[in-house]
PDB file of the backbone (N, CA, C, O) and the ligand in Angstrom, with CONECT records:
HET     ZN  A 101       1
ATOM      1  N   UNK A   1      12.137 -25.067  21.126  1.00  0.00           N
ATOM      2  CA  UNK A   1      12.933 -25.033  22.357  1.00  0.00           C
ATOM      3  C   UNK A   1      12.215 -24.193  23.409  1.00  0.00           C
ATOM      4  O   UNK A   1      12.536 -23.047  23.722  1.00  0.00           O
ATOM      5  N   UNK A   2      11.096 -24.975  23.972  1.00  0.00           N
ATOM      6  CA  UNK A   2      10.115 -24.166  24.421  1.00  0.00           C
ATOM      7  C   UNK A   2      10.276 -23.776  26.062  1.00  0.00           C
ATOM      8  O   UNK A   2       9.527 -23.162  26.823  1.00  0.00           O
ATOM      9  N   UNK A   3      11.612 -24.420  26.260  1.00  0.00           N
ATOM     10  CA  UNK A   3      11.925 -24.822  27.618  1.00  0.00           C
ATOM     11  C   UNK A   3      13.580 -23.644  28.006  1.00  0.00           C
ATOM     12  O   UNK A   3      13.996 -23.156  29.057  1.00  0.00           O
ATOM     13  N   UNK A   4      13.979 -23.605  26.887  1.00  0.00           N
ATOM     14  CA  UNK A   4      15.552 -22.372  26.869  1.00  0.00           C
ATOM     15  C   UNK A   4      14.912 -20.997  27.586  1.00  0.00           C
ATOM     16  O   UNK A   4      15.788 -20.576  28.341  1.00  0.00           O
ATOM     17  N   UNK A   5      13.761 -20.152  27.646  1.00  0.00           N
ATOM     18  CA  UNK A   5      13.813 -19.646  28.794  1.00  0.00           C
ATOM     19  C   UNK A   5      13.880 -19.798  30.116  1.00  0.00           C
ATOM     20  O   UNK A   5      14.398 -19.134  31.014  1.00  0.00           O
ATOM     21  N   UNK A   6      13.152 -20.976  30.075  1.00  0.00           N
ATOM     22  CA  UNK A   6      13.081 -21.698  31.817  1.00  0.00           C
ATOM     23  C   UNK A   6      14.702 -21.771  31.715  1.00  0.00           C
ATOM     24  O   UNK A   6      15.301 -20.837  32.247  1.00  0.00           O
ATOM     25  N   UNK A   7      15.315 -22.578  31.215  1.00  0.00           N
ATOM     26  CA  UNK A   7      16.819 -22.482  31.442  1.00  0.00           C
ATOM     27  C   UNK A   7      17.645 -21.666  31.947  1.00  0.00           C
ATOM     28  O   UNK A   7      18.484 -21.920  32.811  1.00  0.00           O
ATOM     29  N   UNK A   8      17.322 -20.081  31.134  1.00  0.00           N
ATOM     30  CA  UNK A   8      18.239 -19.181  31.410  1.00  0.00           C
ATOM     31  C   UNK A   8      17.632 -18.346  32.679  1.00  0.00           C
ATOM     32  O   UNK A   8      18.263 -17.564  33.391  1.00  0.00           O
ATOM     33  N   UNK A   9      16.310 -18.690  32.784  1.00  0.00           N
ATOM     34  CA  UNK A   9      15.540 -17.816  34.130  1.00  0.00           C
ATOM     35  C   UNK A   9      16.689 -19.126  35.359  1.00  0.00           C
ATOM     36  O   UNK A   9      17.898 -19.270  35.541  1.00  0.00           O
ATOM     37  N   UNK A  10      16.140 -19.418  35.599  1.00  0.00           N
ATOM     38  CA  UNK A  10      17.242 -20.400  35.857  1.00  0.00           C
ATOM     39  C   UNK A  10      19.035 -19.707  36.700  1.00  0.00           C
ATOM     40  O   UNK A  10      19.610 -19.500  37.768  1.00  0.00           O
ATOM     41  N   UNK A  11      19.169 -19.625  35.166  1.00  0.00           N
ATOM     42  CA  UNK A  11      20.521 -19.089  35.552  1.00  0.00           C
ATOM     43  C   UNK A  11      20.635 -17.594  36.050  1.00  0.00           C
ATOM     44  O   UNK A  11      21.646 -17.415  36.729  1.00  0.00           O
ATOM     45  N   UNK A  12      19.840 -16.476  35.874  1.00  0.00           N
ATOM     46  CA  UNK A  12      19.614 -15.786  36.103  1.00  0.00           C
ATOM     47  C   UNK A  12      19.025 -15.496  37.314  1.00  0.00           C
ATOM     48  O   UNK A  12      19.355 -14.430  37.834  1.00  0.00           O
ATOM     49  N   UNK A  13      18.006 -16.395  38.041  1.00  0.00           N
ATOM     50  CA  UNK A  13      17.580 -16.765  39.521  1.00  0.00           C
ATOM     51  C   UNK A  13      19.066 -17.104  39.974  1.00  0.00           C
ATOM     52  O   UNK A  13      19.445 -16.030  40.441  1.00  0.00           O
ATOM     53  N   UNK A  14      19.805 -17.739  40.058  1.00  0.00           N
ATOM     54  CA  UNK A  14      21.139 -18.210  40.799  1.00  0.00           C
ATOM     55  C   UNK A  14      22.085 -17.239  40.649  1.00  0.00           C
ATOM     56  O   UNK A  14      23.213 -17.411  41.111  1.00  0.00           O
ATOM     57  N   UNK A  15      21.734 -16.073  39.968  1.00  0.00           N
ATOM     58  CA  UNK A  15      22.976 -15.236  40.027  1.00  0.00           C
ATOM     59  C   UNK A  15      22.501 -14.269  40.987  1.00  0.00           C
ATOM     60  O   UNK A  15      23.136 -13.812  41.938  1.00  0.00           O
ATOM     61  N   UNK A  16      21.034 -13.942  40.555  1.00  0.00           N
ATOM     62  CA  UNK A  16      20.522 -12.993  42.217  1.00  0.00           C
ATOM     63  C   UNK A  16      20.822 -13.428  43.167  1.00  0.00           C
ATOM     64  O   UNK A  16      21.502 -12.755  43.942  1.00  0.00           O
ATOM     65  N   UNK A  17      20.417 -14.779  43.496  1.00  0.00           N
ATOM     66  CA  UNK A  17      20.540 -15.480  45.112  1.00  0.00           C
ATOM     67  C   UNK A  17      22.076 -15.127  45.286  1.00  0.00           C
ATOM     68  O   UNK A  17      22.415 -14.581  46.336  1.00  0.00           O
ATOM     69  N   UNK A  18      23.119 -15.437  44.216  1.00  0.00           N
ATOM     70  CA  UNK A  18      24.551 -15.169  44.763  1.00  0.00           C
ATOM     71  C   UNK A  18      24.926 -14.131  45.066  1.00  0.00           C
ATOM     72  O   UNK A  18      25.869 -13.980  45.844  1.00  0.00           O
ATOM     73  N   UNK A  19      24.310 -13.216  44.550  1.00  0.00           N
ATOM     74  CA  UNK A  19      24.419 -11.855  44.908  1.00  0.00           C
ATOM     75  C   UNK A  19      23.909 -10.986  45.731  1.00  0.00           C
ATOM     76  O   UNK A  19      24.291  -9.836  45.950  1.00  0.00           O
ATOM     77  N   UNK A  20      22.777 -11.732  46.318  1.00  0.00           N
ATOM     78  CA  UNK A  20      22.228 -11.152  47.857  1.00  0.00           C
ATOM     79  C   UNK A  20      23.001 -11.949  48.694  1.00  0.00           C
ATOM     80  O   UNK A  20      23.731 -11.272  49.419  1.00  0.00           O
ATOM     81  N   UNK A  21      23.089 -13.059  48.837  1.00  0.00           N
ATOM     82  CA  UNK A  21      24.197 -13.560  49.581  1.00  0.00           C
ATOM     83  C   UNK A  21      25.371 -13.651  49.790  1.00  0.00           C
ATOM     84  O   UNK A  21      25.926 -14.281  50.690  1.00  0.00           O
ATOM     85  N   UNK A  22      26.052 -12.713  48.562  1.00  0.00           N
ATOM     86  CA  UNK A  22      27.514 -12.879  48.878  1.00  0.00           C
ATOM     87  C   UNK A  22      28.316 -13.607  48.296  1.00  0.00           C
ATOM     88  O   UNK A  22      29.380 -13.118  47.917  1.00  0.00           O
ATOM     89  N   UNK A  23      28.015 -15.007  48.063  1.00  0.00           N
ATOM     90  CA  UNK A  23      28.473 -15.977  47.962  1.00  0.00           C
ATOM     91  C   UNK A  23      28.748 -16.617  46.108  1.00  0.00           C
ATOM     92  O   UNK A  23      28.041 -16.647  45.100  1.00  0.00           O
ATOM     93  N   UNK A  24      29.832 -16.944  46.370  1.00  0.00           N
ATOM     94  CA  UNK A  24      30.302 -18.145  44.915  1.00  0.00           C
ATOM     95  C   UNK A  24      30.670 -16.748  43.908  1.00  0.00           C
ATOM     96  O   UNK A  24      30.232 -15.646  44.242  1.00  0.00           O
ATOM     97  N   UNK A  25      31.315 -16.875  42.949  1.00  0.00           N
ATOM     98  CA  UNK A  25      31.808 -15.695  41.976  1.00  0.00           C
ATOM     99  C   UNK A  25      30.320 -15.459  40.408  1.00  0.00           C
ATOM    100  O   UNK A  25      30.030 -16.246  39.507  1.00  0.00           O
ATOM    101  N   UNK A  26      29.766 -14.112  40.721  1.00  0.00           N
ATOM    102  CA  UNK A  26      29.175 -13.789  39.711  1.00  0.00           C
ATOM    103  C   UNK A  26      29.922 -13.303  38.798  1.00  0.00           C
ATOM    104  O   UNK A  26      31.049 -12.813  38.723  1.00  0.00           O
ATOM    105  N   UNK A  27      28.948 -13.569  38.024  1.00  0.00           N
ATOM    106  CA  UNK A  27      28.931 -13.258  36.106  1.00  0.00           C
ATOM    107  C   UNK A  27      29.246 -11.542  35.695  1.00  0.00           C
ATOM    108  O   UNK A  27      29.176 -10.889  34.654  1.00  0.00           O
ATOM    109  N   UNK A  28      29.605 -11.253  37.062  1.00  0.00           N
ATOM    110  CA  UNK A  28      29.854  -9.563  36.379  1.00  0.00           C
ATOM    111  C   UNK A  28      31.058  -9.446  35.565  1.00  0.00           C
ATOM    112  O   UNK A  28      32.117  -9.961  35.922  1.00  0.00           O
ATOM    113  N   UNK A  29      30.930  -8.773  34.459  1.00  0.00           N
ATOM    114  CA  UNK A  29      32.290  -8.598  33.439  1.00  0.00           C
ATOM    115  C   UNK A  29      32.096  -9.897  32.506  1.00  0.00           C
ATOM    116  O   UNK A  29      32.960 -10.263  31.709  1.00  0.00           O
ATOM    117  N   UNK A  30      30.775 -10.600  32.709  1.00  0.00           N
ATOM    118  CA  UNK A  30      31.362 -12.152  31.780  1.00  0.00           C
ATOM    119  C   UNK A  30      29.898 -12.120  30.929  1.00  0.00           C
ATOM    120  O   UNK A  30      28.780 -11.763  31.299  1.00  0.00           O
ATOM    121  N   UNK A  31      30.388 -12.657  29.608  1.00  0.00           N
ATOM    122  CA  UNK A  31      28.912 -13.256  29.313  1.00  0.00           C
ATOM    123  C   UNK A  31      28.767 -14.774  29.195  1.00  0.00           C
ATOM    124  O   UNK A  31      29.772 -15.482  29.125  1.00  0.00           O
ATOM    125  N   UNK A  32      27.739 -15.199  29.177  1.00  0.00           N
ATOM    126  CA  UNK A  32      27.878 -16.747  29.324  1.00  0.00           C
ATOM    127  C   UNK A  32      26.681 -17.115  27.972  1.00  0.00           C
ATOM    128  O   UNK A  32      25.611 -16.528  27.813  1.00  0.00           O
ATOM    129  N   UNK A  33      27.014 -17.794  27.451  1.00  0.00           N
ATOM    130  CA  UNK A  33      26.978 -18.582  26.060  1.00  0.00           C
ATOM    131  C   UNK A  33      26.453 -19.976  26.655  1.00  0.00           C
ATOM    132  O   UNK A  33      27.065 -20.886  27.214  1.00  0.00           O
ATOM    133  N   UNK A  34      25.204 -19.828  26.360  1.00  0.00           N
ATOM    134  CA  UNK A  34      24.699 -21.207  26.476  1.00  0.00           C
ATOM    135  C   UNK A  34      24.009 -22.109  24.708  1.00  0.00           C
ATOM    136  O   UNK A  34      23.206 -21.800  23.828  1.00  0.00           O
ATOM    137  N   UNK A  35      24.942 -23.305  25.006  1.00  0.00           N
ATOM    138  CA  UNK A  35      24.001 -23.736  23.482  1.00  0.00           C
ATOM    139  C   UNK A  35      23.268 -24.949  23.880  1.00  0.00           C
ATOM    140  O   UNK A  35      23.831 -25.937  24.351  1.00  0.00           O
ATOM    141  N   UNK A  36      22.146 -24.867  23.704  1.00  0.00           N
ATOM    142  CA  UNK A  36      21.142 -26.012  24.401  1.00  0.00           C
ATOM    143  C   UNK A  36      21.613 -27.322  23.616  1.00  0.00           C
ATOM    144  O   UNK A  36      22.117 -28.285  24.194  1.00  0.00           O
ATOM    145  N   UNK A  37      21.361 -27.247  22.022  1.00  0.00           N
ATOM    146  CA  UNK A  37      21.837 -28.399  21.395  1.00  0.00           C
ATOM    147  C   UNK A  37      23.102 -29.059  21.528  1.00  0.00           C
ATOM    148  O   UNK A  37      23.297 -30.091  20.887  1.00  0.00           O
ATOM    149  N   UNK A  38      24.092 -28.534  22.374  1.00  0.00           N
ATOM    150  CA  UNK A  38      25.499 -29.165  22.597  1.00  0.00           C
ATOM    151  C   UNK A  38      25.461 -29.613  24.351  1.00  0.00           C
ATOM    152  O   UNK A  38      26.251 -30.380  24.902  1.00  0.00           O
ATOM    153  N   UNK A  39      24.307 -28.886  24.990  1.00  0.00           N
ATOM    154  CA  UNK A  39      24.255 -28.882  26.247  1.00  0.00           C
ATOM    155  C   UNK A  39      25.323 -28.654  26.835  1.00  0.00           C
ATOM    156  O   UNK A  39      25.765 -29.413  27.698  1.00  0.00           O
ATOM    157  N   UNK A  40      26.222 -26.976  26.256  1.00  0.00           N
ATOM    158  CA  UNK A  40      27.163 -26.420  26.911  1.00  0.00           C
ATOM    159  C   UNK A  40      27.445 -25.032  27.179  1.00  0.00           C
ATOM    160  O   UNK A  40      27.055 -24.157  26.407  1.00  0.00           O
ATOM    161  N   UNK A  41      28.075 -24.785  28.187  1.00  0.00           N
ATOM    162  CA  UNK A  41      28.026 -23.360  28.592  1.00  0.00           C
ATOM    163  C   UNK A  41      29.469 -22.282  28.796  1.00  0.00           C
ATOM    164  O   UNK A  41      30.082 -22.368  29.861  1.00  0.00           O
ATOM    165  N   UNK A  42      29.803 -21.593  28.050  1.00  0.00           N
ATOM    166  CA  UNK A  42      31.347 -20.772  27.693  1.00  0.00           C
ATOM    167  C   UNK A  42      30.905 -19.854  28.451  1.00  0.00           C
ATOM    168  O   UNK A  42      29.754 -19.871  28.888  1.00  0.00           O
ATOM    169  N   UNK A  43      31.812 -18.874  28.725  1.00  0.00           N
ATOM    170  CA  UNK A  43      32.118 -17.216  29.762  1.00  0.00           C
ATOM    171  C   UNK A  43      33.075 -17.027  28.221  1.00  0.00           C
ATOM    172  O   UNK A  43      33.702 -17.722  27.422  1.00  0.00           O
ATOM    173  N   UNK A  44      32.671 -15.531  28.467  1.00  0.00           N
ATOM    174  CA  UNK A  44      33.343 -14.837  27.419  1.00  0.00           C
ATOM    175  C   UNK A  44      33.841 -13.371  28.362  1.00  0.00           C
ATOM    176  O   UNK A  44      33.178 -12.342  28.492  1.00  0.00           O
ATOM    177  N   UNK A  45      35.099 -13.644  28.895  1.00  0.00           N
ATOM    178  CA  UNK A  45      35.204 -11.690  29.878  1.00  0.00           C
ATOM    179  C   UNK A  45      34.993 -11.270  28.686  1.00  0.00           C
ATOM    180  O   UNK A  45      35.229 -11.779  27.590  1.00  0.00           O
ATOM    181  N   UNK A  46      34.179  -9.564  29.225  1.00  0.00           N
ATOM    182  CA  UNK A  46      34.085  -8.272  28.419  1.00  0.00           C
ATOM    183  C   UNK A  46      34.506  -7.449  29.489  1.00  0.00           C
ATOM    184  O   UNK A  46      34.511  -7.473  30.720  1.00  0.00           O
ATOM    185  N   UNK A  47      34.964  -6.490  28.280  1.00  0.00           N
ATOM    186  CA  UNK A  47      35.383  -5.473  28.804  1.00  0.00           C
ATOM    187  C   UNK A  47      34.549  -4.271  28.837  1.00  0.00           C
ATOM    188  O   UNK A  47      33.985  -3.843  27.831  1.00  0.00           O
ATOM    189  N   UNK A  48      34.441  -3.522  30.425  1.00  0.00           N
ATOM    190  CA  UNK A  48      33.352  -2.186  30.486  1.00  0.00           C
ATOM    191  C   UNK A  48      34.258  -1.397  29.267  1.00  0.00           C
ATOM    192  O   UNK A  48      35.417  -1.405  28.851  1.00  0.00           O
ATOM    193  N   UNK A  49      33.109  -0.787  29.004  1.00  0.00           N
ATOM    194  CA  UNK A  49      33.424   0.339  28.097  1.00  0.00           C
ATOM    195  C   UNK A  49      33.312   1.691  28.746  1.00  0.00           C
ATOM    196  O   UNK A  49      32.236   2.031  29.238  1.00  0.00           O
ATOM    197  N   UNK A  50      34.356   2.479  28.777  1.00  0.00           N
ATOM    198  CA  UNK A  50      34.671   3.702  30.038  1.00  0.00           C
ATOM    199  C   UNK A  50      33.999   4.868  28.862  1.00  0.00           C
ATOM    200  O   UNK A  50      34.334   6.041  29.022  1.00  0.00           O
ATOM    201  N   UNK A  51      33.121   4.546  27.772  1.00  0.00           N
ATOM    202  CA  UNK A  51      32.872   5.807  26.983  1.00  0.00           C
ATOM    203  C   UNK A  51      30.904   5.297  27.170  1.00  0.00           C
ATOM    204  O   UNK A  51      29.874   5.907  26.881  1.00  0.00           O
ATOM    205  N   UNK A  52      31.112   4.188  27.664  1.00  0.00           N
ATOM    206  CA  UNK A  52      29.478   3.456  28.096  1.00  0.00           C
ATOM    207  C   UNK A  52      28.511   5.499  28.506  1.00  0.00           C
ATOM    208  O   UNK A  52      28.825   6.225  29.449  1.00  0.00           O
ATOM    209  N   UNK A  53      27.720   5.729  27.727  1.00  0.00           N
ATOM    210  CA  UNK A  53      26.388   6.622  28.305  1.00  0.00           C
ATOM    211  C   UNK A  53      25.855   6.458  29.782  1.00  0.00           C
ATOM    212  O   UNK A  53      25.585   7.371  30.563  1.00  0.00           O
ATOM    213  N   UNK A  54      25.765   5.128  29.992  1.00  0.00           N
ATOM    214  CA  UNK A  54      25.025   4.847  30.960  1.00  0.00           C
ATOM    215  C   UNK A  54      25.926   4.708  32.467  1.00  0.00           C
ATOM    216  O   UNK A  54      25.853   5.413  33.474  1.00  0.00           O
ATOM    217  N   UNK A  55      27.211   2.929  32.036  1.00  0.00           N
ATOM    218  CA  UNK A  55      27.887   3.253  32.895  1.00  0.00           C
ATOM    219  C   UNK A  55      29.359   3.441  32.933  1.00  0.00           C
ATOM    220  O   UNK A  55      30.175   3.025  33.755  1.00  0.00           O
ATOM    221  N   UNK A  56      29.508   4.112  31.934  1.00  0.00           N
ATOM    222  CA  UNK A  56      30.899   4.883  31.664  1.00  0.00           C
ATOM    223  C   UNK A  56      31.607   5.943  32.629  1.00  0.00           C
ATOM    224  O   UNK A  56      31.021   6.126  33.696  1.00  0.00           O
ATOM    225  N   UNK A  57      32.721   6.631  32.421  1.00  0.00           N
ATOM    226  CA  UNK A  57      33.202   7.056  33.182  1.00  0.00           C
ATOM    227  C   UNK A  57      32.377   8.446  33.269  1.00  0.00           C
ATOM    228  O   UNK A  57      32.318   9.012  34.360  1.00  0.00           O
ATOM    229  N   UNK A  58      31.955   8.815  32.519  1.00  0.00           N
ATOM    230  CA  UNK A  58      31.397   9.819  32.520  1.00  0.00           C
ATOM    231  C   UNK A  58      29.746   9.908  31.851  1.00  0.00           C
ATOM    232  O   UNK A  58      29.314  10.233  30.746  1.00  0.00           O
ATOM    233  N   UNK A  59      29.215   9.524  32.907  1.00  0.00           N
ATOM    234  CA  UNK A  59      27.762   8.865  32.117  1.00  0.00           C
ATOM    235  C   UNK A  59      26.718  10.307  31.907  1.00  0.00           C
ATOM    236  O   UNK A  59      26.775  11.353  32.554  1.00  0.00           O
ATOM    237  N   UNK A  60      25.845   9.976  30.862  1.00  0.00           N
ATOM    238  CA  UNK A  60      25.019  10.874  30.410  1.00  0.00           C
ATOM    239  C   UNK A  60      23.803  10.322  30.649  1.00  0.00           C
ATOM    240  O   UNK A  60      23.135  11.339  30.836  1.00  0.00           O
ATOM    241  N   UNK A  61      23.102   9.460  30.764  1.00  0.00           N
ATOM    242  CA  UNK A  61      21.894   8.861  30.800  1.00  0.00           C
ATOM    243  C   UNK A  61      22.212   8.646  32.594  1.00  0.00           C
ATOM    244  O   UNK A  61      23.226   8.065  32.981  1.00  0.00           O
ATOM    245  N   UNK A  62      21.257   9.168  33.473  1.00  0.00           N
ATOM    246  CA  UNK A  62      21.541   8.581  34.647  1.00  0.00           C
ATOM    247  C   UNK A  62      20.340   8.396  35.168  1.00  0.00           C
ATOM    248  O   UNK A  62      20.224   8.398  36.394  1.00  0.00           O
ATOM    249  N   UNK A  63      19.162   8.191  34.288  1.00  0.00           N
ATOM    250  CA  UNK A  63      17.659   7.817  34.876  1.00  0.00           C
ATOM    251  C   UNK A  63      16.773   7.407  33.887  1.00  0.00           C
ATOM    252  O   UNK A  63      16.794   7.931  32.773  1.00  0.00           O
ATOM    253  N   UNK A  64      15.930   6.445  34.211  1.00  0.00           N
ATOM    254  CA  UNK A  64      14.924   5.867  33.364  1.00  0.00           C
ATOM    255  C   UNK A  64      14.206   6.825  32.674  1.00  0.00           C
ATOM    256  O   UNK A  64      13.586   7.808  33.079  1.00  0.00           O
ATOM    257  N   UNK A  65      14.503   6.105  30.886  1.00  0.00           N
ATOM    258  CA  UNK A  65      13.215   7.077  30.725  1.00  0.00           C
ATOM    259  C   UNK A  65      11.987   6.716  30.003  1.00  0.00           C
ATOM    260  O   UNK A  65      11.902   5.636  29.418  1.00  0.00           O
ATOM    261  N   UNK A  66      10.809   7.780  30.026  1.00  0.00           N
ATOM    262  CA  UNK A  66       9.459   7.484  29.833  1.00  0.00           C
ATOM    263  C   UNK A  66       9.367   6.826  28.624  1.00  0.00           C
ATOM    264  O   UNK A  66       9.237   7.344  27.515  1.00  0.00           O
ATOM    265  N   UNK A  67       9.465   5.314  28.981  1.00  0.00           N
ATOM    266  CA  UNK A  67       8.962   4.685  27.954  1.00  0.00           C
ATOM    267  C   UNK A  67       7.155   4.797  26.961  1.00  0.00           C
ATOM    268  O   UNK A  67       6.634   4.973  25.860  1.00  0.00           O
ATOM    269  N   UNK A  68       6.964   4.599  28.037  1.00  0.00           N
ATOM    270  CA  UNK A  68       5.310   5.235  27.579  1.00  0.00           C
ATOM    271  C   UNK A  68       5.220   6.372  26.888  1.00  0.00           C
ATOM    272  O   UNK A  68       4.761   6.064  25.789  1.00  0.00           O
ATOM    273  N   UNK A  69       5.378   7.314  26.931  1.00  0.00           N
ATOM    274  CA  UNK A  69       5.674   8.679  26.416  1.00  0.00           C
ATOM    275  C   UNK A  69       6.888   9.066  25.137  1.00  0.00           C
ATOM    276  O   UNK A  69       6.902  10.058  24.407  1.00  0.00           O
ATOM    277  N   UNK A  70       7.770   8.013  25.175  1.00  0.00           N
ATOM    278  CA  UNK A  70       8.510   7.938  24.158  1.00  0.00           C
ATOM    279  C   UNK A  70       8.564   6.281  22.638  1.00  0.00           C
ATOM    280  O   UNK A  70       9.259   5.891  21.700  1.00  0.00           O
ATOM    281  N   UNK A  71       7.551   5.993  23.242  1.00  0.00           N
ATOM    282  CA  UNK A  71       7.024   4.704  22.236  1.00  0.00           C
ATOM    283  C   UNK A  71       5.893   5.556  21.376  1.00  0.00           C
ATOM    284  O   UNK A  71       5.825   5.490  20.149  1.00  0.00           O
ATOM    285  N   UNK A  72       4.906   6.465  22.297  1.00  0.00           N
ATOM    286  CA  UNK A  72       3.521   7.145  21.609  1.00  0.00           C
ATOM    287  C   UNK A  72       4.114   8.362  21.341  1.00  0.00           C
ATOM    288  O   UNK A  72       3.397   9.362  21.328  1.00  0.00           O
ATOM    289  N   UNK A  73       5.257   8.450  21.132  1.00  0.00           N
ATOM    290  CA  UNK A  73       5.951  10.052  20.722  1.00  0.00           C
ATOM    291  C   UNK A  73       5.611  10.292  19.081  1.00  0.00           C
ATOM    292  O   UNK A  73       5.337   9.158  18.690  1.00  0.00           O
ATOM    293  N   UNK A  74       5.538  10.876  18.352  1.00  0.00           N
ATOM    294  CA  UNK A  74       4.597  11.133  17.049  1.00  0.00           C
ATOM    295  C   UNK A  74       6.140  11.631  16.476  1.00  0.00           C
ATOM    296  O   UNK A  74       6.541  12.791  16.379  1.00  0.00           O
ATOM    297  N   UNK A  75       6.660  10.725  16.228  1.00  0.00           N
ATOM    298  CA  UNK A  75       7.885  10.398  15.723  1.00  0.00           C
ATOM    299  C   UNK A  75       8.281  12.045  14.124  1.00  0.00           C
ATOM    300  O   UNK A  75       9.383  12.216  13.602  1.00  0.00           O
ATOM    301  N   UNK A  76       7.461  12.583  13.921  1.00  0.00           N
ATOM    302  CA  UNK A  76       7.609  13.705  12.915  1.00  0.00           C
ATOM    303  C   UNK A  76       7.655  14.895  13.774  1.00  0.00           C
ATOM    304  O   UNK A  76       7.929  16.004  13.317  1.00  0.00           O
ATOM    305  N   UNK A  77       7.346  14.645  15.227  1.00  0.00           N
ATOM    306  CA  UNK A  77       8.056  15.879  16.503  1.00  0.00           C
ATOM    307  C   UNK A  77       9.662  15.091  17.053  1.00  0.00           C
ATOM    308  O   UNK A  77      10.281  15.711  17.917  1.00  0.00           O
ATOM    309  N   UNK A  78      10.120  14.087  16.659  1.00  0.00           N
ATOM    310  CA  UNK A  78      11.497  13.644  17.269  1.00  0.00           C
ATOM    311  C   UNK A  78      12.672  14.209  16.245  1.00  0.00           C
ATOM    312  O   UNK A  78      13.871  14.010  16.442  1.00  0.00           O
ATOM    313  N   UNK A  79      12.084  15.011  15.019  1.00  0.00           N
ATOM    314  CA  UNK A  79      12.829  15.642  14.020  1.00  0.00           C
ATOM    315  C   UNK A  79      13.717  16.782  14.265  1.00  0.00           C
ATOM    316  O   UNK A  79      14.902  16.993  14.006  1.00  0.00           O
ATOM    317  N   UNK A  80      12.224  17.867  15.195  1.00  0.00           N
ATOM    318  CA  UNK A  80      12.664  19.014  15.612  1.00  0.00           C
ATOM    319  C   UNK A  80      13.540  19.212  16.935  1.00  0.00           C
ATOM    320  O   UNK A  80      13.919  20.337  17.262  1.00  0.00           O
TER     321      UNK A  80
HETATM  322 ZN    ZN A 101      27.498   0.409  30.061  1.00  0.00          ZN2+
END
């Protein structure tokens, strides 16, 4: 299914454009379920999670971090 990324880039291109423009209802709060072999597509609402780290009510993570520096981290110093 060498073509299901092009698909979802796809859907993912049309949700930016809607969202710089304003226009038609985005996918925020929804996930969307695509099954190529049925050639069909479900929304599932979710619900934010208000205990979310990131964007919870009270978030703890509020900046990128060094991936580079934490992939080559010498994992027997992530102990201490
Ligand atoms: Zn979150």
């Amino acid at each position: 299914m060498g073509v299901l990324p092009g698909t979802i880039g796809l859907v993912q291109a049309t949700e930016t454009v809607k969202m710089i423009l304003g226009q038609g209802i985005p996918l925020v709060g929804k996930l969307l379920m695509y099954d190529a072999l049925s050639t069909s597509f479900n929304t599932f609402k979710v619900r934010r999670d208000t205990n979310c780290p990131v964007c919870g009510d009270n978030p703890t993570i509020t900046e990128l971090i060094d991936y580079q520096a934490f992939c080559s981290m010498d994992h027997s110093e992530a102990a201490d």
